[in-house]
N, CA, C and O atoms as CSV, one atom per row, in Angstrom:
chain,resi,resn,atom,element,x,y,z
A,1,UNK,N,N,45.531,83.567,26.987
A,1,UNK,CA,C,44.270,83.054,27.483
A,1,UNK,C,C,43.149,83.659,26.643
A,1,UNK,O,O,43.127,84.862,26.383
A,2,UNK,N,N,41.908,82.511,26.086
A,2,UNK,CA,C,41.234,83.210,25.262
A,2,UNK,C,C,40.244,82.746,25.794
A,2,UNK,O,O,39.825,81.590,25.732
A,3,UNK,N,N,39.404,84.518,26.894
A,3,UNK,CA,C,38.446,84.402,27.449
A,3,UNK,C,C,36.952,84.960,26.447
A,3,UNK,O,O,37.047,85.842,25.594
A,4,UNK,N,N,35.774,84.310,26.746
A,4,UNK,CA,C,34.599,84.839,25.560
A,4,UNK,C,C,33.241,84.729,26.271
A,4,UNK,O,O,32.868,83.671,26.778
A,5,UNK,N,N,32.300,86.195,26.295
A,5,UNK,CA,C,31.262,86.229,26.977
A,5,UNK,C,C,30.193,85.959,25.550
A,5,UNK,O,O,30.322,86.601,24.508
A,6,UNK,N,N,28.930,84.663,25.808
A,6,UNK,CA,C,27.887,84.775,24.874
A,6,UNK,C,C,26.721,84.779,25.243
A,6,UNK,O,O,26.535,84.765,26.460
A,7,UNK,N,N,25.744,84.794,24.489
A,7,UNK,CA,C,24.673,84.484,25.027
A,7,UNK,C,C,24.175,83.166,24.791
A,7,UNK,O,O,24.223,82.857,23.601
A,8,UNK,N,N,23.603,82.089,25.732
A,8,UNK,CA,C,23.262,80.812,25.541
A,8,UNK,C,C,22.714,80.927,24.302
A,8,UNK,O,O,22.631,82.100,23.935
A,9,UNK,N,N,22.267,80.030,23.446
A,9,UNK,CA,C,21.063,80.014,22.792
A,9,UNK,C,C,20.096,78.966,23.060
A,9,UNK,O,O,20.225,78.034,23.854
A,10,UNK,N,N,18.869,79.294,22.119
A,10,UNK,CA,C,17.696,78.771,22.956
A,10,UNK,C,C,18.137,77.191,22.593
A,10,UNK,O,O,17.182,76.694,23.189
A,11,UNK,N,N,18.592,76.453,22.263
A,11,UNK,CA,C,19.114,74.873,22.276
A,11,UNK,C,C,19.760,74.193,22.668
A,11,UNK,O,O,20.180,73.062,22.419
A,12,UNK,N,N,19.983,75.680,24.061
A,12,UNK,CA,C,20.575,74.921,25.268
A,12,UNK,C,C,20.264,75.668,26.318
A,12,UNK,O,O,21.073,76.068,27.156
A,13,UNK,N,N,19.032,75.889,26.306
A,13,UNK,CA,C,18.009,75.836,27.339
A,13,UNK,C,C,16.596,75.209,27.762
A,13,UNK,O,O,15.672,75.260,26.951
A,14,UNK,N,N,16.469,74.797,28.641
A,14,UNK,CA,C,15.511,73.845,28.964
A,14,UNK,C,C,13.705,74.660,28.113
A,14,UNK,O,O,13.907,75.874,28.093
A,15,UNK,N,N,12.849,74.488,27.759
A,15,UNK,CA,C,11.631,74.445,27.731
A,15,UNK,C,C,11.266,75.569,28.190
A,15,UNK,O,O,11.126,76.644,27.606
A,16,UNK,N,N,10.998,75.074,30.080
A,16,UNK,CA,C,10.915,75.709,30.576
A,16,UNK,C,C,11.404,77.213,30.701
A,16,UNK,O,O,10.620,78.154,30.829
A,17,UNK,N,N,12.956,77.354,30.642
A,17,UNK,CA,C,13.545,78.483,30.509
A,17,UNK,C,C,13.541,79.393,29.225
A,17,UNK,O,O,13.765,80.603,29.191
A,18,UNK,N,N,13.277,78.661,28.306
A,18,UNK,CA,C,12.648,79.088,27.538
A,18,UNK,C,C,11.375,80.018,27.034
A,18,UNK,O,O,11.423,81.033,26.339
A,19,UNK,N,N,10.274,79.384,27.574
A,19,UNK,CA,C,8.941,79.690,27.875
A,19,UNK,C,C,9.210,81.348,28.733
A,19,UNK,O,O,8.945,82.465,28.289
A,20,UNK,N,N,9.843,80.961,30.125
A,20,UNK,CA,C,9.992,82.430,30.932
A,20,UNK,C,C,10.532,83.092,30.707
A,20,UNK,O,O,10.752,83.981,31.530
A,21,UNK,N,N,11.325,83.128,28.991
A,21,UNK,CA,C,12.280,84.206,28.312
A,21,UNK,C,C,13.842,84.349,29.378
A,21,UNK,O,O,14.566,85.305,29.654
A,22,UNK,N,N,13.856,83.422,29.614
A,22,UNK,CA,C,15.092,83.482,30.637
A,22,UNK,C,C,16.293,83.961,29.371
A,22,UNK,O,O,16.105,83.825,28.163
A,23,UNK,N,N,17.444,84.501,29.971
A,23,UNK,CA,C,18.352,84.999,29.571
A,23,UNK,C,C,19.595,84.230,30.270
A,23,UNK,O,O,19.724,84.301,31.492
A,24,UNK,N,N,20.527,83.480,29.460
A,24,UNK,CA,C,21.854,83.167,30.357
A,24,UNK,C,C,23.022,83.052,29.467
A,24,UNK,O,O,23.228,82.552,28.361
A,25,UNK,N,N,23.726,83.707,30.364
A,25,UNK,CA,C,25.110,84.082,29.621
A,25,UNK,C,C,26.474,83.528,30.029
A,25,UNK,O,O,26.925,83.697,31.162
A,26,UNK,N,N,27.034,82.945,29.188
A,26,UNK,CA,C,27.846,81.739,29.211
A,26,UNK,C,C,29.469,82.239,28.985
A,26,UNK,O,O,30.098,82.440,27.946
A,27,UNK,N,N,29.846,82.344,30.366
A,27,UNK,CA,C,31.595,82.394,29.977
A,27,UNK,C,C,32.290,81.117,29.670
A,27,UNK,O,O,32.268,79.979,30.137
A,28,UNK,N,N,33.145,81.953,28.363
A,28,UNK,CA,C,33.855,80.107,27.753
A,28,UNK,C,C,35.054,80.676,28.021
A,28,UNK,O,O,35.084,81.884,27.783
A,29,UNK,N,N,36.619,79.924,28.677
A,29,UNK,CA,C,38.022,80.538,28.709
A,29,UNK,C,C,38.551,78.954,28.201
A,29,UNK,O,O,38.260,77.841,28.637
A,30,UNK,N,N,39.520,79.419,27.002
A,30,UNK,CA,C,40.218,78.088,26.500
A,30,UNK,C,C,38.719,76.695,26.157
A,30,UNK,O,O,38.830,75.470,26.202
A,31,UNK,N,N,37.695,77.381,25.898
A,31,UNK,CA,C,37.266,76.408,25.092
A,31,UNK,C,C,36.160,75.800,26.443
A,31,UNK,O,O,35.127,75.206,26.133
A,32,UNK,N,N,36.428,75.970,27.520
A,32,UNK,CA,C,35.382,75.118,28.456
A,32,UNK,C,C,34.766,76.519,29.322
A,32,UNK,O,O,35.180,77.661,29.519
A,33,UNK,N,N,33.478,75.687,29.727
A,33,UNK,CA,C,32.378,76.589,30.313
A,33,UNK,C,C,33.619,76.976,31.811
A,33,UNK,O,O,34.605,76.308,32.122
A,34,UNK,N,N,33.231,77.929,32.311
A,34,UNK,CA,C,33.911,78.386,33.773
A,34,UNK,C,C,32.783,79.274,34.333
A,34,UNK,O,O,32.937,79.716,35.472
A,35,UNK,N,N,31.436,79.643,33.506
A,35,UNK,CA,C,30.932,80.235,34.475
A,35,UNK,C,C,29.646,80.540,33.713
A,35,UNK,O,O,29.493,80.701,32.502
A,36,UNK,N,N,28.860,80.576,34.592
A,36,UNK,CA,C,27.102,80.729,33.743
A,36,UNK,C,C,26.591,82.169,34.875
A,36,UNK,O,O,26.773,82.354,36.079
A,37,UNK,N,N,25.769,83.140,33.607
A,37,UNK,CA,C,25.553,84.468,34.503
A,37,UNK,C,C,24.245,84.903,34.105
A,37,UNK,O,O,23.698,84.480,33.086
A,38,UNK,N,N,23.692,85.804,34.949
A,38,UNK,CA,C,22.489,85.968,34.347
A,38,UNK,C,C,21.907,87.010,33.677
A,38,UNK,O,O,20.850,87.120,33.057
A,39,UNK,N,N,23.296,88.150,34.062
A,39,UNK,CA,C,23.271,89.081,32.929
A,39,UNK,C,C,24.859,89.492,32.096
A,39,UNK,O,O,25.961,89.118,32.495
A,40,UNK,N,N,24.690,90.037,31.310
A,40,UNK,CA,C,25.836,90.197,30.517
A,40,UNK,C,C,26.791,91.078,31.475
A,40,UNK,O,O,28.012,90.988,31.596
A,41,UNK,N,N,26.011,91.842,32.039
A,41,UNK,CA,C,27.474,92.978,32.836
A,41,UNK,C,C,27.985,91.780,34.011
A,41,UNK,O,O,29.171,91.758,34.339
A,42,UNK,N,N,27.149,90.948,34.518
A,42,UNK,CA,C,27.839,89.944,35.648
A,42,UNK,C,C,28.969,89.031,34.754
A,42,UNK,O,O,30.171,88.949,35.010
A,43,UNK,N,N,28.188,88.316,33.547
A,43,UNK,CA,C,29.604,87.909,32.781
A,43,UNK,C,C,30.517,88.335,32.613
A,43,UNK,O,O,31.524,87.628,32.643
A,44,UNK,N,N,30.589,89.696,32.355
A,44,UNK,CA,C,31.395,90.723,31.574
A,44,UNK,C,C,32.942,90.671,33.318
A,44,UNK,O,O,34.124,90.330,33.306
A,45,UNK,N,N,32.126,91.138,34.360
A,45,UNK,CA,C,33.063,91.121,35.311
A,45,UNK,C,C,33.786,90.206,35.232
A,45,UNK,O,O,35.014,90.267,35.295
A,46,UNK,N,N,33.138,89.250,35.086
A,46,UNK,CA,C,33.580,87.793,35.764
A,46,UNK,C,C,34.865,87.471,34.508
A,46,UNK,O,O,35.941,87.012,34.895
A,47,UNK,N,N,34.682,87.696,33.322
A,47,UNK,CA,C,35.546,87.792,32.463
A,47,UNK,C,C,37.290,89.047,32.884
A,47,UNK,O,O,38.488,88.841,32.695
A,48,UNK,N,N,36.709,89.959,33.341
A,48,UNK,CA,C,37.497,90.866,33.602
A,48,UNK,C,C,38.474,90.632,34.703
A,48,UNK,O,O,39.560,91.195,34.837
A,49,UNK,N,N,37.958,89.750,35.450
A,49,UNK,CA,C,38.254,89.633,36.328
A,49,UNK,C,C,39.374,88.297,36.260
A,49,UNK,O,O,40.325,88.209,37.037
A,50,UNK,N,N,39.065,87.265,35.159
A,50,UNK,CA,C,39.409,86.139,34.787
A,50,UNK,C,C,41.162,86.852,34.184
A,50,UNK,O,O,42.327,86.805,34.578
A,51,UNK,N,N,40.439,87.426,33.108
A,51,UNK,CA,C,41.739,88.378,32.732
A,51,UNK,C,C,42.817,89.454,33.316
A,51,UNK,O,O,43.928,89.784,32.901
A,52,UNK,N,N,42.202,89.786,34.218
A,52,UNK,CA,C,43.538,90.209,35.444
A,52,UNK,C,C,44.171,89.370,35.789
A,52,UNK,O,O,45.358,89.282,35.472
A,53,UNK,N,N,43.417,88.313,36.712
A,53,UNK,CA,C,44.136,87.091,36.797
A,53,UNK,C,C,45.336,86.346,36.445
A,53,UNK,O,O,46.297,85.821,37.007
A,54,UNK,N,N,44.870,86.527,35.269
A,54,UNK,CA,C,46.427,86.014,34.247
A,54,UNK,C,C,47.008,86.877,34.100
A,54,UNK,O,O,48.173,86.652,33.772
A,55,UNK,N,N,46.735,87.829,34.193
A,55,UNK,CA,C,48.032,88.914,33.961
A,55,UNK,C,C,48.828,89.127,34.704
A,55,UNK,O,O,49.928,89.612,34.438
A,56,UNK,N,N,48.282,88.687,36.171
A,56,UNK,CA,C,49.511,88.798,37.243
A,56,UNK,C,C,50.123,87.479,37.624
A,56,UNK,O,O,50.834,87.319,38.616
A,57,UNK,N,N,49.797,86.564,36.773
A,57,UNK,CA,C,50.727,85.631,36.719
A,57,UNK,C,C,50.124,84.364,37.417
A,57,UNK,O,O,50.790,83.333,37.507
């Protein structure tokens, strides 16, 4: 399983979110979105957590 925490970039964020310096961080596993966060340590779990997961089968 190939899980990956990034940071959006700004060309795929609205204007708006833009403007308010918003920050969003995008878990990708096997290639598709599974989860949008709003800081890197919440991604980071959510990844960690993805990856236990599979490990127990």
């Amino acid at each position: 399983m190939n899980v990956i925490v990034h940071e959006r970039d700004n060309e795929h964020l609205s204007r708006e979110a833009r403007a308010m310096g918003i920050v969003v961080w995008d878990v990708i596993q096997n290639g598709e979105l599974v989860g949008i966060f709003p800081t890197q340590d919440e991604a980071d779990a959510y990844r960690k957590e993805l990856e236990e997961t599979q490990a127990q089968g």
